[in-house]
One Martini backbone bead per residue (centre of mass of N, CA, C, O) as a GRO file, in nm:
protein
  440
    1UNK     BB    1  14.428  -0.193  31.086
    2UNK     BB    2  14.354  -0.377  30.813
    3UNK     BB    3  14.485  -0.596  30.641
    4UNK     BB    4  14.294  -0.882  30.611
    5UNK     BB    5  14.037  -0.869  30.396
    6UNK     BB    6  13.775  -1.065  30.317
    7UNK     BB    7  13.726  -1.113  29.943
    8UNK     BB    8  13.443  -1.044  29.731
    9UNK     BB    9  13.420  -1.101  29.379
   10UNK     BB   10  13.173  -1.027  29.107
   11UNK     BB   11  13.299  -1.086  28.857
   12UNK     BB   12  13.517  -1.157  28.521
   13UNK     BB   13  13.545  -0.897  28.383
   14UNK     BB   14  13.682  -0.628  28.327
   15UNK     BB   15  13.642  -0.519  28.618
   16UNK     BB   16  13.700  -0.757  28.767
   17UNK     BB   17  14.023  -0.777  28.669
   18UNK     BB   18  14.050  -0.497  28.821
   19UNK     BB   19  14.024  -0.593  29.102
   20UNK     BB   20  14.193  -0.857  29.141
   21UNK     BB   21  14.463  -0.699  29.035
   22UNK     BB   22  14.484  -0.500  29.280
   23UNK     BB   23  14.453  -0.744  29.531
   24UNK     BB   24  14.680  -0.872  29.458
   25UNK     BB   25  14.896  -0.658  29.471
   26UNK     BB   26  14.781  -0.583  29.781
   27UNK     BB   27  14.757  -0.849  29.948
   28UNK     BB   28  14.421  -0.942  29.933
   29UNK     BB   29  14.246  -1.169  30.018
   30UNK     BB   30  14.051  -1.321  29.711
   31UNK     BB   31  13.738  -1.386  29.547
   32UNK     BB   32  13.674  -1.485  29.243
   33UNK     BB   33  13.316  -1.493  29.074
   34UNK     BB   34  13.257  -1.674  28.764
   35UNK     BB   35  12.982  -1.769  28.511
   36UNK     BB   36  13.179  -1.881  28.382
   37UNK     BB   37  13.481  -2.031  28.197
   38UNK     BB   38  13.598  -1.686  28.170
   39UNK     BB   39  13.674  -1.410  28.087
   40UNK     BB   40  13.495  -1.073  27.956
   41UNK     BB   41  13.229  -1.126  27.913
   42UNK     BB   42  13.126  -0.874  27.668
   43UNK     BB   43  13.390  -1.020  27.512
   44UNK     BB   44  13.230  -1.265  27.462
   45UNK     BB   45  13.163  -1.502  27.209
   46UNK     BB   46  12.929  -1.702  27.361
   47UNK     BB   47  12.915  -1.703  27.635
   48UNK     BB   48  12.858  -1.943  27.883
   49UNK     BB   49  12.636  -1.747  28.068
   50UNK     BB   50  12.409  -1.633  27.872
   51UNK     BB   51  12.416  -1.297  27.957
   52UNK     BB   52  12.627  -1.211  27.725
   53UNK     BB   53  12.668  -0.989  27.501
   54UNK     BB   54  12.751  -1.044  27.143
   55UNK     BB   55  12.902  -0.962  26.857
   56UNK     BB   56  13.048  -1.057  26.526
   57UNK     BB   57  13.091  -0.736  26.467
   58UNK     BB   58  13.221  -0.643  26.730
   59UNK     BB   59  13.377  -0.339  26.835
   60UNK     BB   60  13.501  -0.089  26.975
   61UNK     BB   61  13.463   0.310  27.053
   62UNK     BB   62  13.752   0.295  27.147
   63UNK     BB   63  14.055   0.294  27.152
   64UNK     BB   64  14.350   0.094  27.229
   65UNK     BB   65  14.477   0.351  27.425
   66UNK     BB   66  14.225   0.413  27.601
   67UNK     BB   67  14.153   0.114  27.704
   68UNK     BB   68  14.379   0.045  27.834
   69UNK     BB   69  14.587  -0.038  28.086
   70UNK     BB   70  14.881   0.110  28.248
   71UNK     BB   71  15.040  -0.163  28.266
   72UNK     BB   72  14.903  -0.312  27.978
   73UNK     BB   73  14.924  -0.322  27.702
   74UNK     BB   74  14.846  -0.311  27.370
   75UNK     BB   75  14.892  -0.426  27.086
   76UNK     BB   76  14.990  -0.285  26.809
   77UNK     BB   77  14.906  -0.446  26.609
   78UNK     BB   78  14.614  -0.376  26.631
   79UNK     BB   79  14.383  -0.192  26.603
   80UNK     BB   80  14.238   0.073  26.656
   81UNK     BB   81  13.978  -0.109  26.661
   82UNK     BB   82  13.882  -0.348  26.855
   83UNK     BB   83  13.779  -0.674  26.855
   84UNK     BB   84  13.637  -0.872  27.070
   85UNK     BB   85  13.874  -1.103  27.018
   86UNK     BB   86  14.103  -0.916  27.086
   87UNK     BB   87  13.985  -0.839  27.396
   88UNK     BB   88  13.992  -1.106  27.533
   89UNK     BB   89  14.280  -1.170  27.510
   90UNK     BB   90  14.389  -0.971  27.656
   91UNK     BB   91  14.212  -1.050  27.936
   92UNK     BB   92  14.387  -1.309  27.955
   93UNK     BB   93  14.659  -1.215  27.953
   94UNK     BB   94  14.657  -1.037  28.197
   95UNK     BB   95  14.605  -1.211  28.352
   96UNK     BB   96  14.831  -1.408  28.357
   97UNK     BB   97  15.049  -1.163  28.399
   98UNK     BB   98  14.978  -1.127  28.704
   99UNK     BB   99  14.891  -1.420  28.858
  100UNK     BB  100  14.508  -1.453  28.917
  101UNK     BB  101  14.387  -1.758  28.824
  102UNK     BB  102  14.327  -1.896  29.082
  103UNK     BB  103  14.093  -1.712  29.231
  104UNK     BB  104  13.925  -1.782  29.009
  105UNK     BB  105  13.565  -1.928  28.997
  106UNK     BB  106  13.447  -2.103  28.740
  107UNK     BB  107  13.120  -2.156  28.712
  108UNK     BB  108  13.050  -1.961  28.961
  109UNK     BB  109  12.774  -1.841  29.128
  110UNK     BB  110  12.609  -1.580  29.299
  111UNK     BB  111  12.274  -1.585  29.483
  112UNK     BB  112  12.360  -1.454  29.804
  113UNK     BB  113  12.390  -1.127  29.987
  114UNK     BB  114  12.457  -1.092  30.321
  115UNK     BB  115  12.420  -0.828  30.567
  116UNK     BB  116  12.587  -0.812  30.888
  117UNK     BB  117  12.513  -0.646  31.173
  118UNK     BB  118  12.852  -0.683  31.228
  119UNK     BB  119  12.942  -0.722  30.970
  120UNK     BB  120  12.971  -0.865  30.668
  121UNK     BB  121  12.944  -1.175  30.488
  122UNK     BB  122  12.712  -1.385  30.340
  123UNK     BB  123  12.805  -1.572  30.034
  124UNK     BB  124  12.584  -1.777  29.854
  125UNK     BB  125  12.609  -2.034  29.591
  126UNK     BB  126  12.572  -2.258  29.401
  127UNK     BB  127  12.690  -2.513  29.516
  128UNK     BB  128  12.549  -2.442  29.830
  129UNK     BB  129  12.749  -2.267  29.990
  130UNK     BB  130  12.932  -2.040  30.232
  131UNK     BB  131  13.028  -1.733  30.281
  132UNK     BB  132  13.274  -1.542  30.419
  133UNK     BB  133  13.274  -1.206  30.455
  134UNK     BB  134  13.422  -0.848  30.507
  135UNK     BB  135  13.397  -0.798  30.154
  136UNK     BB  136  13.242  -0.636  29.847
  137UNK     BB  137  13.257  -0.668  29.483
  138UNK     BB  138  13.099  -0.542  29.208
  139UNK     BB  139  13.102  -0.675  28.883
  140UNK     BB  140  12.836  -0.744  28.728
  141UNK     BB  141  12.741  -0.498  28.531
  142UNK     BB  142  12.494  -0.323  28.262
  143UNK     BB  143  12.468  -0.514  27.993
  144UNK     BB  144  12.217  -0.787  28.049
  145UNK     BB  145  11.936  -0.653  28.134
  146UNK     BB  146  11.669  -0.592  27.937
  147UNK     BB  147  11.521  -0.302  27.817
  148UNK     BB  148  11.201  -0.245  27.724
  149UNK     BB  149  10.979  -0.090  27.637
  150UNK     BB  150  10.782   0.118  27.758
  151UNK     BB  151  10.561   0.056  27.699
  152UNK     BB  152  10.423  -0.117  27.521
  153UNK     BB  153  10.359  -0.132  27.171
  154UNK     BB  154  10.035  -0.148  26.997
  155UNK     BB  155  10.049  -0.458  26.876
  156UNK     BB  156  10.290  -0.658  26.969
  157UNK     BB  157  10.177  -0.920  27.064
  158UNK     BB  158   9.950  -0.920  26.789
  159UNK     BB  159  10.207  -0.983  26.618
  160UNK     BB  160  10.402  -1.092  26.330
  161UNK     BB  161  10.662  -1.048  26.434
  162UNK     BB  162  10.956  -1.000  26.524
  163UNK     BB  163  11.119  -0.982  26.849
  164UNK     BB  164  11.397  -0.812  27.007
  165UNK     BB  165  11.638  -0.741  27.142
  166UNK     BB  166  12.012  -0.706  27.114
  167UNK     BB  167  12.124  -0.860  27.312
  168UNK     BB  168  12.038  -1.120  27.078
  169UNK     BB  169  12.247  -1.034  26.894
  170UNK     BB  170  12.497  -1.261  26.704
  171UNK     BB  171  12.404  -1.220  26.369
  172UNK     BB  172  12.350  -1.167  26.031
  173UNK     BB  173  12.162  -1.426  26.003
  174UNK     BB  174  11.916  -1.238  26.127
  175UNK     BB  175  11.894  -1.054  25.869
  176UNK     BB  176  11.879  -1.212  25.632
  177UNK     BB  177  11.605  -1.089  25.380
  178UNK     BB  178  11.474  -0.856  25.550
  179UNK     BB  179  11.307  -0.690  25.747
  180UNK     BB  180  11.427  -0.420  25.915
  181UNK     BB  181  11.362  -0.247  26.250
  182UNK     BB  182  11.549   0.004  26.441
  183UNK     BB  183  11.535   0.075  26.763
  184UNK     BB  184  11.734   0.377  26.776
  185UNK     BB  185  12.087   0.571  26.914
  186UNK     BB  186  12.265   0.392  26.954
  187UNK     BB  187  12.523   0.197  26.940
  188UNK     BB  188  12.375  -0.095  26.850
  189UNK     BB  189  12.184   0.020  26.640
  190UNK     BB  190  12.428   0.188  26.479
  191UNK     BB  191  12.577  -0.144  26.408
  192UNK     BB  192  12.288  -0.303  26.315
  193UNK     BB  193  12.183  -0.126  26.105
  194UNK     BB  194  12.441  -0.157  25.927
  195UNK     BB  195  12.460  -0.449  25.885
  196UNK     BB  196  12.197  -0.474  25.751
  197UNK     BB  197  12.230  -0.327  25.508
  198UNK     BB  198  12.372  -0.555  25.371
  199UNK     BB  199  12.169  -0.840  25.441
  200UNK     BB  200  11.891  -0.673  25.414
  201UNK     BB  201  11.611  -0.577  25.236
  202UNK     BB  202  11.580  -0.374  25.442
  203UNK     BB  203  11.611  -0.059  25.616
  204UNK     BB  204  11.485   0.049  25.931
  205UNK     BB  205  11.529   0.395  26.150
  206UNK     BB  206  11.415   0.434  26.475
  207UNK     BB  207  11.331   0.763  26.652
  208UNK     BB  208  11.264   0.991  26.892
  209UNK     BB  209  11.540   1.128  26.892
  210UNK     BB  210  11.794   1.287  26.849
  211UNK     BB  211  12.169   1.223  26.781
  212UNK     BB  212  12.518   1.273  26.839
  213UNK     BB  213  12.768   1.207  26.590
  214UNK     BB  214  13.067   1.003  26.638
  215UNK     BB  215  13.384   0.970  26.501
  216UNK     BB  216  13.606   0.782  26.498
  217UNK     BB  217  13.746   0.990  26.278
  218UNK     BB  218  13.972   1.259  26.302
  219UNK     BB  219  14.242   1.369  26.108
  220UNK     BB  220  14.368   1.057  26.112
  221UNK     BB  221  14.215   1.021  26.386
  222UNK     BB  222  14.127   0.920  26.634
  223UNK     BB  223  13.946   1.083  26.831
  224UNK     BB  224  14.050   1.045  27.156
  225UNK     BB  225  14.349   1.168  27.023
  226UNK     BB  226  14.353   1.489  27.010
  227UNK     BB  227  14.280   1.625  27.276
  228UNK     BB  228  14.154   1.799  27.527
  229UNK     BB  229  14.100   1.664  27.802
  230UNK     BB  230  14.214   1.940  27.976
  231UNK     BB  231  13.983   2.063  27.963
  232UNK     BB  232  13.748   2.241  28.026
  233UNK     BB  233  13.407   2.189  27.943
  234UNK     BB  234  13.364   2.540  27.870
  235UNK     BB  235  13.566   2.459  27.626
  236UNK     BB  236  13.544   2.193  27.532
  237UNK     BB  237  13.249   2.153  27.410
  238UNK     BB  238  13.226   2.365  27.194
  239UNK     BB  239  13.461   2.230  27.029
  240UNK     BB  240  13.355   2.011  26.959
  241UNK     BB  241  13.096   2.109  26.833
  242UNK     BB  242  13.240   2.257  26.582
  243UNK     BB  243  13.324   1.995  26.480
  244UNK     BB  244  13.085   1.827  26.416
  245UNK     BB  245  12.985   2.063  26.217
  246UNK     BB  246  13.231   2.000  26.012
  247UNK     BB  247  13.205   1.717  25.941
  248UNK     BB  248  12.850   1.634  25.950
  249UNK     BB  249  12.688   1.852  25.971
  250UNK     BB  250  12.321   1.850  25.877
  251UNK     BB  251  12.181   1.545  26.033
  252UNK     BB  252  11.894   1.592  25.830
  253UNK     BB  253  11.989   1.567  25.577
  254UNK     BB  254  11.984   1.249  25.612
  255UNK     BB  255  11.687   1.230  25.788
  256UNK     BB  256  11.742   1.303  26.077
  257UNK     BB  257  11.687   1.420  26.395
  258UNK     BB  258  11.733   1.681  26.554
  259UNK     BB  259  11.886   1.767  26.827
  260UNK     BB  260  11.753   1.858  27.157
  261UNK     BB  261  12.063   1.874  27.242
  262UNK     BB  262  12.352   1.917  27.342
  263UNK     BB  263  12.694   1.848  27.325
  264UNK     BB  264  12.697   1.649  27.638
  265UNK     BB  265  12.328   1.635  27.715
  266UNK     BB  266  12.410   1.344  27.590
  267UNK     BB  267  12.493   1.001  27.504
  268UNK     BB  268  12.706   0.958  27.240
  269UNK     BB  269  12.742   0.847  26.916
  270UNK     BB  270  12.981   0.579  26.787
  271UNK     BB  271  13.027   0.633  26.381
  272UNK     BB  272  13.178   0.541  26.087
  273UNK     BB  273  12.860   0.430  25.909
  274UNK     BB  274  12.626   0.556  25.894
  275UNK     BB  275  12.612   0.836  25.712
  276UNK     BB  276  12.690   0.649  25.464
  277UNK     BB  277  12.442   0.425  25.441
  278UNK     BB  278  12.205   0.687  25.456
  279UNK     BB  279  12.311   0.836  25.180
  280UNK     BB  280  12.291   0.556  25.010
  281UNK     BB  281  11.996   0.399  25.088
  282UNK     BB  282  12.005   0.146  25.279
  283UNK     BB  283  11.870   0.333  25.504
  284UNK     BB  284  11.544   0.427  25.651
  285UNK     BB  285  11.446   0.681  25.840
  286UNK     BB  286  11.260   0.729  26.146
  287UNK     BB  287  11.028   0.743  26.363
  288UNK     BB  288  10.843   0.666  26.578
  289UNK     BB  289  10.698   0.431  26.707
  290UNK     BB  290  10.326   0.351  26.729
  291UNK     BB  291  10.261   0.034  26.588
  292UNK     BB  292  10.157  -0.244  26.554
  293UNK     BB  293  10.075  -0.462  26.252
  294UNK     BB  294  10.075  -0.712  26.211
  295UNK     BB  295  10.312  -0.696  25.954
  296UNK     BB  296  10.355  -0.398  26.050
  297UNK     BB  297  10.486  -0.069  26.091
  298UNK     BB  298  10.399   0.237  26.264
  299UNK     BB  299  10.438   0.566  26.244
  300UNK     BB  300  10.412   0.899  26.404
  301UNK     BB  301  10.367   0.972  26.075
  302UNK     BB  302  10.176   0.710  25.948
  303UNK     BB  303  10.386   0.556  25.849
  304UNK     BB  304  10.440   0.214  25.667
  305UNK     BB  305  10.601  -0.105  25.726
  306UNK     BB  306  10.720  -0.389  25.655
  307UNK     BB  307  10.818  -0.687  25.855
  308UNK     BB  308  11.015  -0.938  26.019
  309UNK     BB  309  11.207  -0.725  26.188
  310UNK     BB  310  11.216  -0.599  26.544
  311UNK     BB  311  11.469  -0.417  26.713
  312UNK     BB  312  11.578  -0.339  27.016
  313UNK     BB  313  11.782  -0.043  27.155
  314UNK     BB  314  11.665   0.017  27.489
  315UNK     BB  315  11.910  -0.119  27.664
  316UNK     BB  316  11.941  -0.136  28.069
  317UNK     BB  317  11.924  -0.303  28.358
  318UNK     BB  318  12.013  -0.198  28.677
  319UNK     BB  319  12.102  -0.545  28.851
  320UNK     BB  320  12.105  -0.774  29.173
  321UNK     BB  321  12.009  -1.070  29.207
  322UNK     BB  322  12.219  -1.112  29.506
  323UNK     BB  323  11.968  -0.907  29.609
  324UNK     BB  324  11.745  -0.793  29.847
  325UNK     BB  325  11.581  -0.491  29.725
  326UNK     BB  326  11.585  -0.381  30.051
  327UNK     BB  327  11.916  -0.336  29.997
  328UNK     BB  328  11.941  -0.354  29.677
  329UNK     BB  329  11.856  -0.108  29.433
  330UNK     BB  330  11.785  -0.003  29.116
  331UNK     BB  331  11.579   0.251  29.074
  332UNK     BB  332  11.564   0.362  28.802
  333UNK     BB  333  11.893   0.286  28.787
  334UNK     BB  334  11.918   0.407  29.068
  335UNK     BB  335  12.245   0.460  29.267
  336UNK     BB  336  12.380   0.510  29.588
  337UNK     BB  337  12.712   0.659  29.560
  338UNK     BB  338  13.036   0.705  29.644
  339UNK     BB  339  13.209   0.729  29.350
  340UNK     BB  340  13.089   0.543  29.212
  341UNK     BB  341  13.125   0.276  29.475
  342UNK     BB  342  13.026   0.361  29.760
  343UNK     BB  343  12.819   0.252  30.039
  344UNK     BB  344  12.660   0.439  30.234
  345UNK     BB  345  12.557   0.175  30.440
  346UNK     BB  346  12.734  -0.084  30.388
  347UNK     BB  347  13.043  -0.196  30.451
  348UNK     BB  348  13.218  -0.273  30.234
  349UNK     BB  349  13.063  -0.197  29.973
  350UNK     BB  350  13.099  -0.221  29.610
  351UNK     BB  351  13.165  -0.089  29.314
  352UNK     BB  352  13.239  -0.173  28.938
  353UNK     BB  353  13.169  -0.027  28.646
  354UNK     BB  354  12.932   0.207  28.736
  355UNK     BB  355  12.924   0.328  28.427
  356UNK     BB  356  12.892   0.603  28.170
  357UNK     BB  357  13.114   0.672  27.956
  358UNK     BB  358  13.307   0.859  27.733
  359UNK     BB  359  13.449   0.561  27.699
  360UNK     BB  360  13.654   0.335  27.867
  361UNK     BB  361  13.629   0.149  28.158
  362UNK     BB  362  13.898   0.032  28.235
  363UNK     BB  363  14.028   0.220  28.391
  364UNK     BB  364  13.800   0.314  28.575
  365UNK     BB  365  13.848   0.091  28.707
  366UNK     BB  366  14.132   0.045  28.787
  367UNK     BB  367  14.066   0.317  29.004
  368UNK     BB  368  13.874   0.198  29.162
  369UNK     BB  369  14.023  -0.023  29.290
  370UNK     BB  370  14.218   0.114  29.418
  371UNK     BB  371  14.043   0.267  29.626
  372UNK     BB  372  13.942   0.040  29.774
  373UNK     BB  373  14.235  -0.093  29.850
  374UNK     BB  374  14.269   0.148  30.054
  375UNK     BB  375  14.028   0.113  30.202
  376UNK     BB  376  14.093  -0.206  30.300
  377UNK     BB  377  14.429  -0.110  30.388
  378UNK     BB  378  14.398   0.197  30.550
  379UNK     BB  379  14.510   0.447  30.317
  380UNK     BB  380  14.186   0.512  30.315
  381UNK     BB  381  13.935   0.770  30.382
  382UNK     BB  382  13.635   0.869  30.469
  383UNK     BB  383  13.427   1.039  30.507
  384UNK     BB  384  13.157   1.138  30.615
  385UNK     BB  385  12.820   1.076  30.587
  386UNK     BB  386  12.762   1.371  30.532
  387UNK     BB  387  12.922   1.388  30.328
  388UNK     BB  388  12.866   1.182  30.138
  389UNK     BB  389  12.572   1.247  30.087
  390UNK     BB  390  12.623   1.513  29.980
  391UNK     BB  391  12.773   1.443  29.716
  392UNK     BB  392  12.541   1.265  29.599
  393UNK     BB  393  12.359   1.490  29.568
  394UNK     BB  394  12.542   1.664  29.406
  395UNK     BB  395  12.543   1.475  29.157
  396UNK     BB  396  12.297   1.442  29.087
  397UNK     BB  397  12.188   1.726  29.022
  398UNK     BB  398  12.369   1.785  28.816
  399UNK     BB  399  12.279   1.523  28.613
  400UNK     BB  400  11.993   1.659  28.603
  401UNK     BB  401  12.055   1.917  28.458
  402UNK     BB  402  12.234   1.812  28.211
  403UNK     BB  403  12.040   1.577  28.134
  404UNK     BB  404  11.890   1.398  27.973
  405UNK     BB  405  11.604   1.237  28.036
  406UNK     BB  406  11.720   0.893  28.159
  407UNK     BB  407  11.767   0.592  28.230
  408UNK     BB  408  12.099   0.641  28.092
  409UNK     BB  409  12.154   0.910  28.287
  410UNK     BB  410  12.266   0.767  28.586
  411UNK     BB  411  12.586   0.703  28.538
  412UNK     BB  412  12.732   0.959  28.399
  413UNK     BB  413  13.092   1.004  28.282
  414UNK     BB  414  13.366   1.174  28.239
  415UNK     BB  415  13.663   1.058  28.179
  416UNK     BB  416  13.879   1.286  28.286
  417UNK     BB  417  13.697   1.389  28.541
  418UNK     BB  418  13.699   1.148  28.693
  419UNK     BB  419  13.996   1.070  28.689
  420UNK     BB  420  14.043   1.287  28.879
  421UNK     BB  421  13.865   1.274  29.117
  422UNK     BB  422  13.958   1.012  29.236
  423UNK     BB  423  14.270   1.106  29.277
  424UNK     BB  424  14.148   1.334  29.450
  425UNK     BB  425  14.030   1.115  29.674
  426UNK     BB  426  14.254   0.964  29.771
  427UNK     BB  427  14.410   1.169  29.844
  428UNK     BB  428  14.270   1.257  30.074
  429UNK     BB  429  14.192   1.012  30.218
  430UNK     BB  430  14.512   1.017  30.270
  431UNK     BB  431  14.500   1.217  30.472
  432UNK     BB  432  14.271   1.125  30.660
  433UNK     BB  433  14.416   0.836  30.778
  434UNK     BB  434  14.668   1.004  30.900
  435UNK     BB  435  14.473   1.217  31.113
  436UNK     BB  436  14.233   0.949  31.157
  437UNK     BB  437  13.924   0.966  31.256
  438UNK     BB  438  13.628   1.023  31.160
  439UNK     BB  439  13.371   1.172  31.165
  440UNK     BB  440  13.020   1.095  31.179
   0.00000   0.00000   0.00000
């Protein structure tokens, strides 16, 4: 059994510092490398990385008590959505409270991971340093690196429109005075959509396909604090879409495109001011962009309007820049994990919070680190190779057969039923390292 695998976490986000708590309490020794001055990534504004978004009206889209960590409660006084600024300040406290800001080495960029034939990392630092490491855990997020319309719309180069990503937005005063056009159905699409209706002359929400809107509240209750989440799928989601049917009525009355996918087989928008908004006419929905010209945008049922800002809501690319392409790479966002954590060819590599849930991802980050530091500290053990590979082949096949198919449905994850699988994987895995070596 190895006792100390010497351990680099790369990121102190919120997954990184899940990580590297977990790994702190479990006595495993490791360097956290974080590219900012902070803990928190997306959850710090203005963050001195460069690379993390948020904006200044940024709320979470999961309650209070569904997103706390187990064992570090969020303060009561805090809102039921709390803004980005009250959740970076929570997770500076965590770290403070469990007493692991030593480890982390802020302001240090993580340039190149190189794994080595004999097991085992070379890791090269900005500072131009290489360290040895056991062990490495990838923290560093999937909201960073922005996915741009494929192929770009037609006249979009030679438009004298303003266009950026949503990544790139970080107040309305970027919206004020403007005709403003957002392209998407996600969650960053209507908060931006949203603010713009305040303080923009005009605000057009152009979409591809429509998509299952979920409120904050329901009956007087934060939406996911309802209970049933203990129900199986096949009861759940029935129960679940008869209640938005309840609620939201037919979303096509707003103007917006029906959903052609059932609530569940695609990530659900949680919003509770879109529909108030397109109801009052501060919103004008619209279908997708067919192309821009000079200072207008024309939508594919040929109307066209004035824009001076075109948003794209279009996602983001999951890159790991610290790895060379042939090494790890998520080609078309697909990369094979062993219950989104484990690398399957080499040999103690991690990923945390790489995953999409209708929920948030601390808890499951939280999880996430739990089985790794078992396994690192040798009371849990994985199935063989042949186990493994046969798990990712049918949990992709699996999610391929239930989601519309895109790009962002390559890492989708049920909230209770992986934090139950996770459990029950831990479980075996800790039967399977008292039984001995596993077969190859």
């Amino acid at each position: 059994m190895v006792l100390s695998p010497r351990t680099c976490v790369i990121g102190a986000g919120s997954s990184g510092i899940a990580a590297a708590k977990v790994l702190h309490e479990r006595g495993v020794p490791f360097d956290c490398y974080e590219l900012s001055d902070r803990v928190g990534g997306n959850w710090v504004f203005g963050n001195a990385n460069g690379i993390s978004a948020s904006y200044r009206s940024l709320h979470i889209n999961t309650s209070r008590e569904r997103m706390e960590f187990s064992d570090f409660p969020m303060p009561k006084r805090l809102p039921d959505f709390p803004r980005h600024d009250h959740i970076a300040a929570y997770f500076d406290d965590y770290v403070d409270h469990f007493g692991f800001r030593d480890r982390i080495r802020f302001r240090t960029a993580v340039e190149h991971v190189t794994p080595l034939a004999g097991g085992g990392f070379d890791v090269r630092l900005g500072t131009g340093a290489t360290e040895r490491y056991d062990a490495v855990v990838v923290c560093n997020g999937h909201h960073w690196d922005p996915r741009w319309p494929e192929p770009a719309f037609p006249g979009a180069a030679e438009s004298s429109i303003e266009q950026l990503h949503s990544h790139s937005y970080t107040e309305e005063e970027q919206l004020a005075g403007k005709d403003v056009v957002v392209l998407g159905m996600g969650n960053s699409a209507m908060d931006i959509a949203v603010d713009a209706s305040y303080h923009a002359r005009s605000v057009y929400l152009a979409h591809r396909r429509g998509a299952h809107i979920v409120p904050k509240y329901v009956f007087g209750k934060p939406v996911d604090q309802l209970g049933g989440q203990a129900l199986p799928g096949a009861i759940r989601w029935p129960v679940i879409r008869t209640m938005l049917r309840l609620v939201n009525g037919d979303l096509t009355q707003y103007g917006l495109q029906q959903p052609d996918h059932k609530f569940g087989q695609a990530h659900p928008t949680v919003s509770g001011r879109i529909l108030d908004r397109l109801a009052h006419g501060a919103i004008t929905p619209k279908p997708n962009i067919a192309r821009l010209e000079d200072d207008e945008v024309v939508f594919e049922d040929g109307s066209r309007v004035h824009a001076d800002l075109v948003v794209y809501c279009t996602g983001y690319k999951i890159t790991f820049p610290f790895f060379d392409e042939d090494v790890v790479a998520a080609h078309d966002n697909r990369l094979r994990l062993f219950e989104h954590v484990v690398h399957p060819g080499i040999d103690r590599l991690y990923f945390i919070g790489l995953v999409q849930p209708l929920g948030a991802i601390m808890p499951i980050a939280e999880r996430q680190s739990q089985l790794v530091a078992n396994h690192l500290t040798g009371v849990y053990a994985l199935p063989s190779r042949a186990e493994v590979e046969r798990s990712i082949d049918a949990k992709q096949e699996a999610m391929r057969k239930r989601y519309v198919a895109s790009k962002r449905h390559t890492i989708q994850v049920d909230f209770e039923d992986y934090m139950r699988e996770l459990q029950q994987e831990m479980d075996a895995g800790a039967a399977r390292a008292e039984a001995g070596p596993v077969p190859a």
